[in-house]
N, C-alpha and C positions, 0 to 999 in steps of 0.2 A: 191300428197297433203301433203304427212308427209315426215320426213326427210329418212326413207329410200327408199324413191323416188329420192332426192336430192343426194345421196352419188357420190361422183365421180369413173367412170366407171375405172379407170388407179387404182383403188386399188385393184382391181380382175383381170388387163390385167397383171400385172408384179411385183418381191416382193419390189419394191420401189418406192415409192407414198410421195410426195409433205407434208404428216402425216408424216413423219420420220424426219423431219424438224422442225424448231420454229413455233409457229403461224406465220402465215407472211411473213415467210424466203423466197427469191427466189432461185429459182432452173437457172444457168445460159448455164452451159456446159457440155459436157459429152466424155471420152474417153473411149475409148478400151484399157487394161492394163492387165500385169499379174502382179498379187502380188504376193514378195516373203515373204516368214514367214519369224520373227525374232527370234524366237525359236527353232530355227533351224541352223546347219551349214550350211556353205554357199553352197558348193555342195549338198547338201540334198535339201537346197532351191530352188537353180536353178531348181532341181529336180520334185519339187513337188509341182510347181509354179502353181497360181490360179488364173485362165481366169475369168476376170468380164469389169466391167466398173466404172470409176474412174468420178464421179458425182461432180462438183464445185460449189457451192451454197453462198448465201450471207453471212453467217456465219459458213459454215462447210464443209468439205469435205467429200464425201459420197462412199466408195468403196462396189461394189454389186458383191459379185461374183456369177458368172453362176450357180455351183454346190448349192443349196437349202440346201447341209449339212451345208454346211459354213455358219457361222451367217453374216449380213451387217455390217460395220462397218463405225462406224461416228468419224471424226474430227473435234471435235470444234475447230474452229481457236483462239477463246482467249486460248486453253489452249494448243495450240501448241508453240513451243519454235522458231522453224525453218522450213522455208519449200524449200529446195535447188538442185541445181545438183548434184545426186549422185558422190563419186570422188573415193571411196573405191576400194577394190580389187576385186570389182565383174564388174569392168567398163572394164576390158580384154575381158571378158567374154560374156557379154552382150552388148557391145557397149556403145555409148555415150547417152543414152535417158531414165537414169534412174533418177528418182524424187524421192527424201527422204522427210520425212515428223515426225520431232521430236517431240512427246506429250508427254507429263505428263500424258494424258488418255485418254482412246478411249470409244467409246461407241458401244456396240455389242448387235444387233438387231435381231429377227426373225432368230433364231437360227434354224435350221433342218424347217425351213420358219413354224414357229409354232408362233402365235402371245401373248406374253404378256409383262411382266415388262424387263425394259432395262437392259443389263447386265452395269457395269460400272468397265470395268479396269484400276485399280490404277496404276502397274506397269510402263506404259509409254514406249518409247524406240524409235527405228529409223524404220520406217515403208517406204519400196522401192518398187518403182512401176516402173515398163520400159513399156514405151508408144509405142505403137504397130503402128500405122499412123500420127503420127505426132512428129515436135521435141520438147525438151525443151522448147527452146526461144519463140515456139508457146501458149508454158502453164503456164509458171511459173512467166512472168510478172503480169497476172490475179489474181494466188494465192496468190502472195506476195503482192499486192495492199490490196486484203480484209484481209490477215493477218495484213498490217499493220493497217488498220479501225477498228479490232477487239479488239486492245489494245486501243482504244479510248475510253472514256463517250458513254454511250450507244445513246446518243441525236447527239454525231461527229460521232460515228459509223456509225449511221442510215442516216444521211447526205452525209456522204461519198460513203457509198453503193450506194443511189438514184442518186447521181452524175454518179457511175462507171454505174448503170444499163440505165440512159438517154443516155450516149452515145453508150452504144452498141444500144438498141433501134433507136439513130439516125443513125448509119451504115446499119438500115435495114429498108428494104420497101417491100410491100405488094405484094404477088408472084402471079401477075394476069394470071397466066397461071391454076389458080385455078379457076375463074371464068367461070361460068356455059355455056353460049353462048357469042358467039362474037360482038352480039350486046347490051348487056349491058351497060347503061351508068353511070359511075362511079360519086357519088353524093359526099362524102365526106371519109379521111379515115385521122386516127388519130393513136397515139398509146393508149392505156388502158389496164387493170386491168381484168381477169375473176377473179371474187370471188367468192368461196363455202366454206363449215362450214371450219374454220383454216387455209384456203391455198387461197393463191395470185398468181395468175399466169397471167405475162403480155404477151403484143400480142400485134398485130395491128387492128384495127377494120377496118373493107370499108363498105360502103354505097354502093349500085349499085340500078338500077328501080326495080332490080328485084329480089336482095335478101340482106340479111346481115353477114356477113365473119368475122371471126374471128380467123386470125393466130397467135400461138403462138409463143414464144422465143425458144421454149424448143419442146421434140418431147416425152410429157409426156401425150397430147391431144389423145382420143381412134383414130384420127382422122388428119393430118398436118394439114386442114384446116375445120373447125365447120360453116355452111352455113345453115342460114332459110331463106326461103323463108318468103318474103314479104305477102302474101297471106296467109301463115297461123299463120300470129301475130294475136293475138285476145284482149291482155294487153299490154300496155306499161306503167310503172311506174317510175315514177323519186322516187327516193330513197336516203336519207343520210346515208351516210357510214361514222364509225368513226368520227361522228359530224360534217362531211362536205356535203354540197347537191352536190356528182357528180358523185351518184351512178343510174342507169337505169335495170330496170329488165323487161324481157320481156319474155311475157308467149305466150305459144302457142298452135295452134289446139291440140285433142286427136291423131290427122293422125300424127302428124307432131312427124318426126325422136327424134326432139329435144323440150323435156318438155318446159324447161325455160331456161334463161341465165342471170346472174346477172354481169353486165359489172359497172367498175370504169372507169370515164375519168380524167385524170388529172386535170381540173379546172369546176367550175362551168358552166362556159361562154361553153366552149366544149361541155360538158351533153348535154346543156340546144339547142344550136345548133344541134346537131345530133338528139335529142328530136323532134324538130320543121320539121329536113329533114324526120325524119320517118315519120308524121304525113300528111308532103305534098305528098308522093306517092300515087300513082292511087291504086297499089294494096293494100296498107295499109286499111282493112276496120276492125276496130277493133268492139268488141261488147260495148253496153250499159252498162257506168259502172256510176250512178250518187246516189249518195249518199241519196238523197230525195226518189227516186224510191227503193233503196235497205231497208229503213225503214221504206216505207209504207210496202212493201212485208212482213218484220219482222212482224210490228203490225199487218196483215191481217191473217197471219198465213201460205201464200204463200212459207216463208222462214225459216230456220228451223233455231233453237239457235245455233248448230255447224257451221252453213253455213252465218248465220248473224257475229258470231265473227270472222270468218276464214276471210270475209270481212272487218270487225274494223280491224283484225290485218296487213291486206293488206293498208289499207287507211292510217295507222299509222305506215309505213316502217317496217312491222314486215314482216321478209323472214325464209323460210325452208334455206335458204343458208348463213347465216349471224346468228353467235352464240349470237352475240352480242344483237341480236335485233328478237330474236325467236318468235313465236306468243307463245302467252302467254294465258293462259284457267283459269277458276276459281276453285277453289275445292268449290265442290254441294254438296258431302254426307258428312254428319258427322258422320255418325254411321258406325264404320267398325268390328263390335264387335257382335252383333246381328246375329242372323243365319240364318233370313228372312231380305230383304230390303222392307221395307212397305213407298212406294210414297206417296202417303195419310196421311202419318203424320208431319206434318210441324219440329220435332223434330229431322225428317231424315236429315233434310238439316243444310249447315251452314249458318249463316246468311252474306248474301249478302248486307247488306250496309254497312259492316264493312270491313276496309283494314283487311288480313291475324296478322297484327301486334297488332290488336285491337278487336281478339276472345278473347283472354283472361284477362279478367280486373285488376288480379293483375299485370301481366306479362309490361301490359299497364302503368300501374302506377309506374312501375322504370321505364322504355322508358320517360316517363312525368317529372320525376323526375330529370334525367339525363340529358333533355330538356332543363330546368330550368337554368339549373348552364352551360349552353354552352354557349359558344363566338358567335358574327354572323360568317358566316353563322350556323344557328342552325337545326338542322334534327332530327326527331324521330328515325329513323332506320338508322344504320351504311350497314345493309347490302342491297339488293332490291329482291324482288318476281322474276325476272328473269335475271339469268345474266351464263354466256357462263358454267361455271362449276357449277350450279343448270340442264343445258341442257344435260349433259354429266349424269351426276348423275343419272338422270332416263334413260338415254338412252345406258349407259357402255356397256352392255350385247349384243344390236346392232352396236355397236360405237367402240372396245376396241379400236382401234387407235388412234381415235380423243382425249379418256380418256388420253391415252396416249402423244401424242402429247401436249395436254393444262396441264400435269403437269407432264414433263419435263420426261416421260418415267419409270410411276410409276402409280399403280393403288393408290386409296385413301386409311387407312386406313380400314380394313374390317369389323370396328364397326361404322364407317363413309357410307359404302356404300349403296347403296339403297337393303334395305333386306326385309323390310315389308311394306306392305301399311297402317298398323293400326299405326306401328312404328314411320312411317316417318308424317302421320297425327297427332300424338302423340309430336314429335318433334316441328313440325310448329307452336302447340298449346303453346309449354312452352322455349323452348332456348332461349336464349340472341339475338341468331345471325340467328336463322333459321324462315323467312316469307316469303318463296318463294311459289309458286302458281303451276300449274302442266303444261302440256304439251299437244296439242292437241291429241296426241296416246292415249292418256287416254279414248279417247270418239270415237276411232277407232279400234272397231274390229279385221279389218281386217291387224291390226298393233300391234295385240297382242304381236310380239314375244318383244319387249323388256320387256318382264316379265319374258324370262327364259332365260336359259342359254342355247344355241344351241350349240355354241361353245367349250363348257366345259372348258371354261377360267380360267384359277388358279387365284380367286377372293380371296384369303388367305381364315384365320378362327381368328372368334369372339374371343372376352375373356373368353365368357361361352363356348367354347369349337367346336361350330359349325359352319360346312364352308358355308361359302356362297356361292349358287347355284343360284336355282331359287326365284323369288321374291312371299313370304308369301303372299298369299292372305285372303281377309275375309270371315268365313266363310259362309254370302251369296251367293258366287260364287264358281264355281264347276272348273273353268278353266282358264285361260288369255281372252280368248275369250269372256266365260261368264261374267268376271269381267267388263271386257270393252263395252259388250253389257249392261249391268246394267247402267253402269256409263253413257252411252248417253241416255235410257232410263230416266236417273233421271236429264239429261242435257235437255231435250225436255219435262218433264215434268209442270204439270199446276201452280206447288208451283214456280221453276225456273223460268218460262214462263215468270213470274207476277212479279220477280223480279228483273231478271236479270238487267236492267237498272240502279240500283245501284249498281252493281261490274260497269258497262260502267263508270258509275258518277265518279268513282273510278280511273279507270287506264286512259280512254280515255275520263274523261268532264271535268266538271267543280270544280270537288272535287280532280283534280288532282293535282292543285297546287297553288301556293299563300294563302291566307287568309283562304278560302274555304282548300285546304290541311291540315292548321295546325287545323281550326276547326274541322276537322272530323278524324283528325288522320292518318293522308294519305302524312305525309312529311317525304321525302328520300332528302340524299346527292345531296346537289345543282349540281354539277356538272351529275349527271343524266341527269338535264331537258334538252329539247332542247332548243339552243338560250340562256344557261346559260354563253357560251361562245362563243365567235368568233373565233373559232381554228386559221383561218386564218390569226387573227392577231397576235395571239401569235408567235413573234419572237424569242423567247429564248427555241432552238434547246429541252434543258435541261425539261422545262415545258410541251414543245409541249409533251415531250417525256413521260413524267408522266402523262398529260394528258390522251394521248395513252392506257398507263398501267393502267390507272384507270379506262377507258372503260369496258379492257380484264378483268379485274380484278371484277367488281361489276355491267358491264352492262347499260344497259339506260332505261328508262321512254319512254314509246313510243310518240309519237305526239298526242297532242291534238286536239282532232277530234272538240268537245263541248265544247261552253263557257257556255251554258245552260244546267238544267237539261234534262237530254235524257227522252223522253217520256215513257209512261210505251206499254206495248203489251196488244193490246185488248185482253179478256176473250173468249177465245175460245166457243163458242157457245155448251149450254148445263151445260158447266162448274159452278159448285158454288165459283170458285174463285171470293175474291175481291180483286179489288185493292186499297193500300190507298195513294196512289200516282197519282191517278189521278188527270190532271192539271197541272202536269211538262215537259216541253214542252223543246225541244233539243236546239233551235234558235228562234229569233224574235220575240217570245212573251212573256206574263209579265208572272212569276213565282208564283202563288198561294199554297202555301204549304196546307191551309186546303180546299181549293177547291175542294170538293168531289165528286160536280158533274160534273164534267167538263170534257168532254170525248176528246182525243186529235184526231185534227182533219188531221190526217197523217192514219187513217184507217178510208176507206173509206166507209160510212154508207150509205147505199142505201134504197129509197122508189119506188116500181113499180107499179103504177094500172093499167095499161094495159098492158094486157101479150096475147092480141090477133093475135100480129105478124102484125100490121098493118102497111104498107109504111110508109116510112117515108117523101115520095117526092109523090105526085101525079103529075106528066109530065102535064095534062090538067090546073094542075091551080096553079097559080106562084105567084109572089108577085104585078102583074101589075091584075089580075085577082080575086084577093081574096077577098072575102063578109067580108068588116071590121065591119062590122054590129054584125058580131058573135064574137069580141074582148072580150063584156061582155059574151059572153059564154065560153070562155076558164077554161079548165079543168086542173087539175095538173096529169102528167102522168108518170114523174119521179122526185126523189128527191134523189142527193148523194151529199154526207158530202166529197167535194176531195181535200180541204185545212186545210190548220190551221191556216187561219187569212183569212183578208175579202178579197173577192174575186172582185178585184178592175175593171174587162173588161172582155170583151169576144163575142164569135164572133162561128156562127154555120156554118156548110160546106152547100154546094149548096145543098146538097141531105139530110140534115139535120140530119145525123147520126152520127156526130160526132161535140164536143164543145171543143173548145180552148180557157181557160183561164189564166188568171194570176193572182195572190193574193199581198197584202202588205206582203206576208213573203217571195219575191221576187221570188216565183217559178211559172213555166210555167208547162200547166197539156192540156193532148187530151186526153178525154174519148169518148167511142165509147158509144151510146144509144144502138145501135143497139145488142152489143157482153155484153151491161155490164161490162165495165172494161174498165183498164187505157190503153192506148197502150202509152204514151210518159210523163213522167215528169224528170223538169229538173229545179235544185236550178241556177238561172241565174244570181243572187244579193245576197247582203247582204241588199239591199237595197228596197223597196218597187217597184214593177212595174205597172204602172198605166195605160197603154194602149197596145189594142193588134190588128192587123189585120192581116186577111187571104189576101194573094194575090190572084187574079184572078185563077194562075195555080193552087192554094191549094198544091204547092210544098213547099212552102216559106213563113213564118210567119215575120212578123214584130212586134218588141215588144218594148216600149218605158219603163225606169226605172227614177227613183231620183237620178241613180248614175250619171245622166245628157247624159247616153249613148242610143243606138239605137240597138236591136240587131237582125242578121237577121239570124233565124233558120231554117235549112234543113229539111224538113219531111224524105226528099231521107233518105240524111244522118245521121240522127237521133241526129243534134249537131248542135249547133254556128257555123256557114262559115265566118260571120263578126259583129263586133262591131265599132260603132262609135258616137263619142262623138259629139255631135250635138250643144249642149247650154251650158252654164255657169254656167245653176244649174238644178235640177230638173227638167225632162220633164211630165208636167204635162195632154199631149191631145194629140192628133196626127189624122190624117184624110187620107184618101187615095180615089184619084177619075184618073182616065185618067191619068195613069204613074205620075201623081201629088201626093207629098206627102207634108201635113202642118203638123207643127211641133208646141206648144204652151209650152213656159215653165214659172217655179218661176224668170226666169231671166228679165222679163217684155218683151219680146219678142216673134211676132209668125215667124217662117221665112218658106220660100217658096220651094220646091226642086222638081226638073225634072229627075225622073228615065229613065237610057237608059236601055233596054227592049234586046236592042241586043247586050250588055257587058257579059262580062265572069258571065254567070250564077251563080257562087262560091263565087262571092262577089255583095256589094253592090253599086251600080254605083251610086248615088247623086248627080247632078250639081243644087248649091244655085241660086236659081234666085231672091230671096229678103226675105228682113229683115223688119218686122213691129214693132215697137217700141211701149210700154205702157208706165204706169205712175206707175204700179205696176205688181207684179206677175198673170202670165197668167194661170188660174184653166182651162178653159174648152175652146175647139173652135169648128164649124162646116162650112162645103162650099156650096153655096148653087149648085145645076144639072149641071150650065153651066160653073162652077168654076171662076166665074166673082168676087163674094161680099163671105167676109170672116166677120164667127160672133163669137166675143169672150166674154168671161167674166174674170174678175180683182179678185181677193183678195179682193179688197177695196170696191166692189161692182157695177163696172162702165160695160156695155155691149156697146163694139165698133162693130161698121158694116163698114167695111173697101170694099173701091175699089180696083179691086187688079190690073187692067191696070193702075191705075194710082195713087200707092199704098198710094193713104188717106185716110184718116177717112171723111166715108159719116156723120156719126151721131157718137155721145157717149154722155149713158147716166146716171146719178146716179140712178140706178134702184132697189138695194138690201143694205138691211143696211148688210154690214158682206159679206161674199166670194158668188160671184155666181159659184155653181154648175152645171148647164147645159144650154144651150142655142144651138137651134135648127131654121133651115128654113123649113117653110111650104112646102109641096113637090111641089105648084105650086110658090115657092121663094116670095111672098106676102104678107108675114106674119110672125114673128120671137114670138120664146117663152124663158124665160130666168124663172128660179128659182133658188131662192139662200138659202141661208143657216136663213134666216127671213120668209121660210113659205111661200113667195108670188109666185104665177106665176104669170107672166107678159108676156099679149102677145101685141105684135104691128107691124101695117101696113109699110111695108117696105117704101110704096110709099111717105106717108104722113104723117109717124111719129108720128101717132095717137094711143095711148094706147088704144086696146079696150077691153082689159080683163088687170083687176088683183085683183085675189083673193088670200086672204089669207086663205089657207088649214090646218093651225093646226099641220102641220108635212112639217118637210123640204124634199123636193125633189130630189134625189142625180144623177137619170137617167129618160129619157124616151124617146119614140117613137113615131113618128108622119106621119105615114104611106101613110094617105090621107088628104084631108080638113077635113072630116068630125072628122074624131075620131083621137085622142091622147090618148094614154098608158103613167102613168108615175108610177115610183117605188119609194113609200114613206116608212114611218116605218113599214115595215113588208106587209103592203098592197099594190095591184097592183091598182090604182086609174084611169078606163076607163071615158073617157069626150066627150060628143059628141060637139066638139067646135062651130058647127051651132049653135045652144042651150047655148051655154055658161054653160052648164051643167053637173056635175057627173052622169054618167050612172049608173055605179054601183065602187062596193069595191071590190078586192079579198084576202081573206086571204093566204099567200104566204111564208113569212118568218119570225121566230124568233125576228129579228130585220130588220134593214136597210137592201131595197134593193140598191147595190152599182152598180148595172151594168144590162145590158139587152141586149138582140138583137132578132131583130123580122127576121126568115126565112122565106123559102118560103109555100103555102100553113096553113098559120096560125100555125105556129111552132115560140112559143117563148120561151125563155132562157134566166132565171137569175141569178143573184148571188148577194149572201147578203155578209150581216158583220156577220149572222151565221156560214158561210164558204161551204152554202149550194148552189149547183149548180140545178135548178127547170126546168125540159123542161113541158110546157103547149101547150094542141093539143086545138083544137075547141073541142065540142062537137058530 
């Protein structure tokens, strides 16, 4: 979970690790060599020559020798003069296979293999290496190439290199004798990128059924070839690297050899390909990752605040393997000075609706000031809350290489370095330059140690005269442990709990950028956001390449999750917390800032009165059997709150224990009655969805949307198998009878479709068998037993009864002033009922076109049920309105919902189910 889970295993296998490098730098080749000193006379050298290997890299030459006294030594190629065939008078002696190599400076590493600050020799001189298997000619074309790139602009340099490293990559192909069994089939293989914190390391990727391979250039891998199996992927992530989308990270089982693996492909189109082949493998069965389900969990309490952001930070490209883009945590306490931490006092905390940069009000108003008088692009803050050396900074202690590595083989200043936690909270509050945020370790125990020094690393000494060791804690905490157990104690606490959603608003919503940023104080450096630039257009090597550096240098702005305010977290039960943010909703609904009482409806509020454990199916009596007589005795037997906008359709399972809905805030929801609880949501829109059915097998749902698509979701699978764009605009009804499926949309069309039953299960087979045409958009439609006579209603108010052998219009007629809402066939097809948006129901004789009911009811009618002749169920404003139609009569009222009922469906055994524009889902038993 934290980054010293991430570290790469090759820094403990051998003393030269891919960190002795630039960020970035490739590691290319490697020789067997002895070094002779320059310090020395020449027979003394010959003498006392030192066995290592001679490392070629994209910008430096890296000599390791064997013996651990010897320091490593590095040759930067910009600052070598010459790199040549030995010709001196040691070539008698030694043969012909000696390589010179002229610098002005060397850099001398890990001395007596002891890790800290780099040595840096000025002196310079002729440094000779005789190559032990191989010749010259074999090596010294390669040097001199990147010598000569390294006197280039760093933007030709870095061109040049990617050119030399493409073609060695294309000389190499993927060494299938590494593959697991013989009958493996080989899916896709490419070459890419392994990335982890500061180091690139390329390879070739392959695809096979049955696993994922990953060989390297280089033999710096714990490993020649890195293999997961198929089977135990559990995440797949597409992820932006460096402001490009073509980076993939894939997590894996707890069993599985290998954690994670964060892979670069060279172009989008590639990713995004290898993306799609992992997803179509049989053994690919990844877990449920959907962002609606992960924030109900939050607001219910199911999901803890370390585990809710650990998730933001996943959904918004933030990785343990990429410095650049670290998950990023909020500072909660503010009191580090006090000897007791007291939760219970709102004064403990910092306030969380404020960016880091805008705790402090004066500090604020130079940043404002400063604002003012800027050119566009104009930013508050020059520096950002997270960026690759804020990551090192708290993490040095566990890290020393990486520290080193990212600034150039040199610790920070030691009045600079992380020394106290009162200190560096004291900092954040008042510098120019410092509003950075913390690290997820902070909130992990069991991650304490980067608060002290294990290592006993020579971190220098202060100006006040004291060397920095371990990290000053405050003193409510006894230990690293203790500190960090506090600190998640007051991360999960009820003051946090309640707020947290404005740091979200902050980093990952809608307070992250544009208009809303500069109101609230929350704008960084354009070139943070994502989509501030199109890297890939940037032609000019030079830009690209600053671009680059500006990354490394100050970090990125994670992706934005929220265009809306993110909801608050329900008040933990018992709790005297309030909230005053209640009614700030993440997506698709409207934004009430003093809306106080408005509870959001992404936690799920449940009502239960019968807790007797009573079937839910009685086997003896069905829907062809049941006393509709007892419709006016229906009782309410559950009520949950499982949307947050109105719940537009739905449809109960054969055994009535479980309700599949869908809402206008496009999400699709399975609650069990039975268990109490969600077993399946899933955000399937941005766009409202308006109709739902169960298929026959109950494997397979059918879900109709506005976005004018079709979408057909797996229970097996727990996901979308297919979507498909059916109409022109919104589909506004949908019906399902005998492998028939009708379709009604806003496009003034209903059209007809023939499911084949015995097509590849995984998708959705449709053959069109006709098109009906309106005069206007099509609200509602129904078929009547034999699937002969199709009955629709208009926007404009018109109910057509269509032939569908001989696809015309039997009748249309202007029956509702304004949109008809529902229209129904009598279960013996004799009789049709339509209501509209004017309050009337209208019923009429199919045979003779005779209107023999319509009454105006006072409340418009949005669904209902018509079970048998005698009785009709309809759902009006908040009432369930039972009509004995023999009678022409209201039987009775039910009181049912807050507002409009929008949807309904009657099961078996008098089991019905509705849902309102409360966003309340109602199941009612008989009595």
């Amino acid at each position: 979970m934290a980054f010293v889970d991430a570290k790469n295993d090759c820094i403990d296998k051998e003393r030269f690790s891919l960190l002795l490098l630039e960020p970035g730098e490739i590691y290319l080749e490697d020789y067997s060599v002895y070094y002779y000193r320059n310090d020395l006379p020449e027979n003394e050298a010959i003498q006392r020559k030192v066995r290592g290997r001679l490392k070629v890299c994209s910008k430096s030459i890296v000599f390791t020798p064997q013996d651990a006294r010897f320091p490593i030594v590095k040759f930067i190629l910009r600052n070598c003069d010459r790199i040549t065939r030995w010709s001196g008078n040691l070539l008698s002696k030694l043969g012909n296979n000696v390589v010179a190599i002229e610098a002005k400076q060397t850099v001398e590493m890990k001395q007596d293999d002891v890790i800290g600050p780099y040595h840096f020799n000025k002196k310079g001189g002729k440094y000779m290496f005789s190559l032990n298997f191989v010749s010259p000619e074999k090596v010294l074309p390669q040097m001199c190439q990147l010598h000569r790139a390294s006197q280039l602009t760093p933007a030709d340099q870095n061109a040049m290199i990617s050119t030399i490293i493409q073609s060695l990559q294309n000389r190499v192909s993927f060494d299938t004798s590494w593959l697991g069994n013989l009958y493996e089939q080989i899916v896709m293989e490419t070459s890419c990128d392994r990335i982890s914190p500061l180091v690139v390391n390329p390879g070739k990727i392959m695809l096979t059924s049955s696993r994922l391979y990953f060989q390297p250039f280089n033999n710096l891998e714990p490993e020649p070839v890195t293999k997961i199996n198929l089977t135990e992927m559990k995440r797949i992530l597409k992820r932006r690297f460096l402001l490009r989308q073509v980076g993939l990270e894939i997590f894996c089982s707890k069993d599985s050899l290998i954690a994670d693996m964060y892979i670069v492909l060279p172009t989008a189109v590639e990713r995004d390909k290898l993306y799609e082949h992992l997803l179509e493998q049989e053994d690919v069965c990844l877990m449920e990752n959907d962002k609606e389900n992960m924030l109900l969990k939050w607001q219910s309490g199911s999901v803890t605040n370390l585990d809710y952001l650990l998730y933001l930070n996943s959904e918004a490209d933030r990785s343990f393997n990429d410095f650049t883009q670290y998950p990023v945590f909020p500072w909660v306490i503010a009191d580090y000075t006090s000897p007791t931490l007291d939760l219970s006092d709102p004064k403990t905390f910092r306030d969380l609706s404020k960016p880091i940069g805008a705790l402090n009000p004066k500090r604020l108003t130079r940043f404002k000031e400063r604002f003012s008088d800027m050119p566009e692009p104009r930013f508050l803050y020059g520096s950002h809350y997270s960026t690759p050396g804020y990551i090192l900074y708290y993490l040095v202690r566990v890290a020393p290489q990486y520290m080193l590595c990212l600034q150039s083989g040199r610790f920070d200043q030691p009045d600079r370095l992380f020394n106290s936690i009162q200190e560096t909270w004291s900092n954040v509050l008042s510098l120019p330059s410092d509003v950075k945020e913390v690290i997820p370790e902070f909130y992990l125990p069991e991650y304490s140690d980067f608060l002290i020094n294990k290592q006993s690393l020579d971190l220098g000494v202060r100006q006040d005269g004291s060397k920095v060791n371990h990290v000053t804690l405050p003193p409510w905490s006894s230990d690293p442990k203790d500190f960090c157990k506090k600190c998640r104690e007051a991360l999960e606490s009820d003051y946090v709990s309640m707020h947290l959603h404005k740091w979200i608003d902050l980093i990952y919503g809608f307070k992250q950028r544009g208009k809303e940023a500069e109101k609230y104080d929350n704008l960084f450096y354009y070139l943070t956001y994502e989509g501030a630039v199109d890297i890939e257009k940037v032609k000019d090597p030079n830009e690209r390449a600053a671009i680059e550096a500006q990354i490394m240098e100050f970090g990125q702005t994670p992706k934005q999750l929220f265009t809306k305010p993110h909801p608050s977290r329900f008040p933990a039960t018992g709790s005297d917390q309030t909230n005053p943010d209640d009614g700030k909703l993440a997506d698709g609904t409207e934004y009430e800032e003093e809306d106080e009482e408005y509870v959001d409806d992404d936690v799920i509020e449940s009502e239960v009165v019968d807790q007797d454990g009573s079937k839910y199916l009685d086997e003896e009596e069905s829907l062809e059997t049941s006393n509709w007589s007892q419709l006016a005795n229906l009782t309410l037997s559950q009520r949950h709150k499982l949307h947050r906008d109105m719940v537009t359709s739905l449809c109960l399972s054969s055994d009535n224990k479980h309700v599949y809905s869908v809402s206008q805030a496009g999400v699709f929801k399975v609650y069990s009655f039975e268990e109490q609880q969600q077993v399946r949501g899933i955000n399937l829109s941005s766009m409202p969805l308006s109709s739902i059915i169960l298929l026959p097998n109950e494997k397979m749902v059918l879900i109709a949307s506005w976005d004018n698509s079709l979408y057909l979701y797996s229970m097996e699978f727990g996901r979308v198998i297919s979507q498909l764009t059916l109409h022109d605009d919104a589909i506004s009804d949908m019906f399902w009878q005998d492998n028939m499926l009708f379709t009604c949309s806003w496009d003034s069309t209903i059209k007809v479709w023939l499911y084949d039953p015995d097509a590849d299960p995984k998708k959705l087979s449709l053959a069109p068998i006709m098109e009906l045409d309106h005069d206007a958009g099509v609200s509602c439609i129904h078929v009547n037993s034999s699937n002969s006579q199709i009955l629709s209603g208009t926007k404009d108010g018109n109910v057509y009864l269509w032939d569908v052998e001989c696809q015309t219009v039997l009748r249309q007629t202007q029956s509702h002033v304004g949109q008809v809402t529902c229209v129904k066939f009598s279960k013996d097809g004799q009789r049709m009922v339509s209501c509209g948006e004017d309050c009337y129901m209208r019923v009429v004789d199919i045979n003779t076109g005779t209107e023999i009911l319509a009454k105006d009811l006072g409340q418009s009618i949005s669904c209902l049920c018509w079970p048998e002749q005698q009785h009709l169920i309809a759902g009006g404003q908040g009432e369930l309105l039972v009509w004995d139609m023999a009678k022409a009569q209201l039987v009775t009222k039910i009181k049912a919902h807050e507002s409009m009922i929008a949807s309904m469906c009657l099961g078996s055994n008098l089991h019905l189910v509705t849902g309102g524009e409360d966003r309340n889902v109602i199941l009612w038993k008989k009595i």
